[in-house]
BATORVEX-480244 format. One record per atom (N, C-alpha, C, CB): x, y, z; residue in one letter. Coordinates in steps of 0.2 Angstrom, whole numbers, plus 5000, padded with zeros to 4 digits. Each point is the difference from the previous one (the first is absolute). Last residue first. Glycine has a CB too. Layout:
BEGIN
XYZA
...
END
This chain:
BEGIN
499252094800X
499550074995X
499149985001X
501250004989X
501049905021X
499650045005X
499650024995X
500750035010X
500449804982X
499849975004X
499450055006X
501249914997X
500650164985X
499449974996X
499449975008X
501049964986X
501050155018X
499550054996X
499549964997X
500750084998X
500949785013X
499750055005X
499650044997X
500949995006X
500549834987X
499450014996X
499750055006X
499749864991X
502450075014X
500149994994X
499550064995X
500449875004X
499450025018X
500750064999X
499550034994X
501649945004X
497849874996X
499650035004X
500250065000X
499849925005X
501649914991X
499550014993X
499550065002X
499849864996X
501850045020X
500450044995X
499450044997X
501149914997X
498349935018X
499950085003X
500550044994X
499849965015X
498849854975X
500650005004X
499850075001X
501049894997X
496949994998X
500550024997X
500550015007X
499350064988X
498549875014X
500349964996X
500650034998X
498949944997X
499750185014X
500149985006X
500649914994X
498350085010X
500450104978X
500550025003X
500449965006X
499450104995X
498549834995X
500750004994X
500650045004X
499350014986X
498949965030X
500049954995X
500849984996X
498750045000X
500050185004X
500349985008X
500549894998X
498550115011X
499949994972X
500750044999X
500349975006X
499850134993X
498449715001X
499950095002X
500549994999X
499250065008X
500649744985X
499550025000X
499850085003X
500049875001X
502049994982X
499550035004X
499550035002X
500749994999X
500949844982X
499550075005X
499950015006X
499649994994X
501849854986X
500049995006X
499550075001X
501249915002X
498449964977X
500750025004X
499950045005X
500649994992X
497949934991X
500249955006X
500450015005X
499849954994X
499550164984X
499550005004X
500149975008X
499449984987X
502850114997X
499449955000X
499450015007X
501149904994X
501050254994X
499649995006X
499549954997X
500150125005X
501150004978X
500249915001X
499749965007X
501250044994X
498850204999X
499549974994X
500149935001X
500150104991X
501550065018X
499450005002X
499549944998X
500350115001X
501949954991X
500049935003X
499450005004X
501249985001X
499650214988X
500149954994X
499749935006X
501350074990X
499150165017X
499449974999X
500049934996X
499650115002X
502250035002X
499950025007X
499349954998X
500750145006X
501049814976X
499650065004X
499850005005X
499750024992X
502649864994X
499249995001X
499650055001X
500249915002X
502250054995X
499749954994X
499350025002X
500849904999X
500750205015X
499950054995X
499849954993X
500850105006X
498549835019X
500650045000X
500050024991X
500749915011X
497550095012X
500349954994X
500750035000X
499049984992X
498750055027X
500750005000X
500149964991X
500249995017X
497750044995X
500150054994X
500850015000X
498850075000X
499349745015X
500650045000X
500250044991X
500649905012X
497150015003X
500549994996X
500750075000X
498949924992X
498749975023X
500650035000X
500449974993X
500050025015X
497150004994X
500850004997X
500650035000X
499449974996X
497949965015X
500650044999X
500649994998X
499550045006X
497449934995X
500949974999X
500550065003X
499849934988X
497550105009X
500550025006X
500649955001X
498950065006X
499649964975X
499849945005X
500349995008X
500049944988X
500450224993X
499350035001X
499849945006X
499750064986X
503049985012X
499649994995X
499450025004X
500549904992X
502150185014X
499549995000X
499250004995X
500850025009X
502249984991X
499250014995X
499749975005X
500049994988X
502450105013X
499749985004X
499350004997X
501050035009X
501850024987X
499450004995X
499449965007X
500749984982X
502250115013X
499749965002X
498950035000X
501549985009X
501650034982X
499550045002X
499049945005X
500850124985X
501949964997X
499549965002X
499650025006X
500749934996X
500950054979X
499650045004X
500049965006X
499450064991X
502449974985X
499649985004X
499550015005X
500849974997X
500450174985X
499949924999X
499749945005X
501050044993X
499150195016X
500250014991X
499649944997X
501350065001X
498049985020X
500950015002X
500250014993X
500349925011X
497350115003X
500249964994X
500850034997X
498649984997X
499049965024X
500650044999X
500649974994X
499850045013X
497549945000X
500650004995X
500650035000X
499349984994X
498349945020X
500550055001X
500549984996X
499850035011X
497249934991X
500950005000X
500450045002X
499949964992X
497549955009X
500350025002X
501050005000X
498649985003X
498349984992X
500849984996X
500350045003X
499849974990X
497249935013X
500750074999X
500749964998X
499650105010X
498649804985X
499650065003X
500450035001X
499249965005X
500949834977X
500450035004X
499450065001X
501349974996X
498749804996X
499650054999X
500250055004X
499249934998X
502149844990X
499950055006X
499350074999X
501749985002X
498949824984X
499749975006X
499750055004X
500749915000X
500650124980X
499650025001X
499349975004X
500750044991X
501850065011X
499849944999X
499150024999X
501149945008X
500750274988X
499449965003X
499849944998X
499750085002X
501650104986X
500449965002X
499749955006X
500950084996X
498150114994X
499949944994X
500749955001X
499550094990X
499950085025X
499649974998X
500249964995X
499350085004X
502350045003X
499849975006X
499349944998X
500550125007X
500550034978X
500549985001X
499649945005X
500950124997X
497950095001X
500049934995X
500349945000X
499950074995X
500650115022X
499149975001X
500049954992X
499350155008X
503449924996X
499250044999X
499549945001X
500450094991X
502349965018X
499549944998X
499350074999X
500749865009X
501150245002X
500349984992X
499549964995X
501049995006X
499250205017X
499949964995X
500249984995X
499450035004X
501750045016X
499850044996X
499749934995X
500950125002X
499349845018X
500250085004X
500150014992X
500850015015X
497549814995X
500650034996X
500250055001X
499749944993X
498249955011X
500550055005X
500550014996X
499849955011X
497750014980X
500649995000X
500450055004X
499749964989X
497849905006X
500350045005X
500749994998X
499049995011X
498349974979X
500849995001X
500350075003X
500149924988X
497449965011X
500350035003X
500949995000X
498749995006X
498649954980X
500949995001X
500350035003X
500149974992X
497850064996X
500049985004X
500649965006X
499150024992X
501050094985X
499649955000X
499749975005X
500649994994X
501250185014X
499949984992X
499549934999X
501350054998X
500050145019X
499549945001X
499950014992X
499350005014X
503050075002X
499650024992X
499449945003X
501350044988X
500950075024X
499449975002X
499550024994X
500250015013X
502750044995X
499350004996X
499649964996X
500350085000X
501850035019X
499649954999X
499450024995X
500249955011X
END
């Protein structure tokens, strides 16, 4: 795991080998979102990837996007598309209580980090 603060920013990467960078991430931010921390887990197969992403903002939101593509696109390319409107959360117990027990499986490093 590694836990970088930046700007005030609390990014957290499980990944078992990094791929995605702290830029990458930023300049791929709705700019509704005010993010306090960030939370992933990637994993990248050559041409394709996937993986899972969890933003908590400053207004105590919480987001779930997914970082799954296939090799037309990036693990971020569809961030930036999050509308102000879409769906959140109010604590994590919340978003995690909204996800299947697969997804959960799934995001276990990200959900205990």
């Amino acid at each position: 795991m590694i836990t970088k603060v930046l700007n005030g920013v609390i990014y957290i990467d499980v990944s078992s080998e990094p791929v995605l960078t702290i830029e990458e991430i930023e300049s791929s931010m709705p700019q509704f979102i005010n993010p306090k921390s960030i939370i992933w887990d990637y994993e990248c197969g050559g041409y394709e990837g996937w993986g899972d992403m969890i933003i908590e903002d400053t207004a105590g939101r919480w987001y779930y996007y997914s970082l799954g593509h296939c090799s037309c696109y990036g693990p971020l390319d569809n961030l930036i598309y999050l509308h102000a409107d879409q769906a959140y959360y109010t604590d994590l117990e919340k978003l995690k209580s909204s996800l299947s027990d697969e997804l959960q499986n799934q995001m276990g490093k990200i959900l205990n980090a």
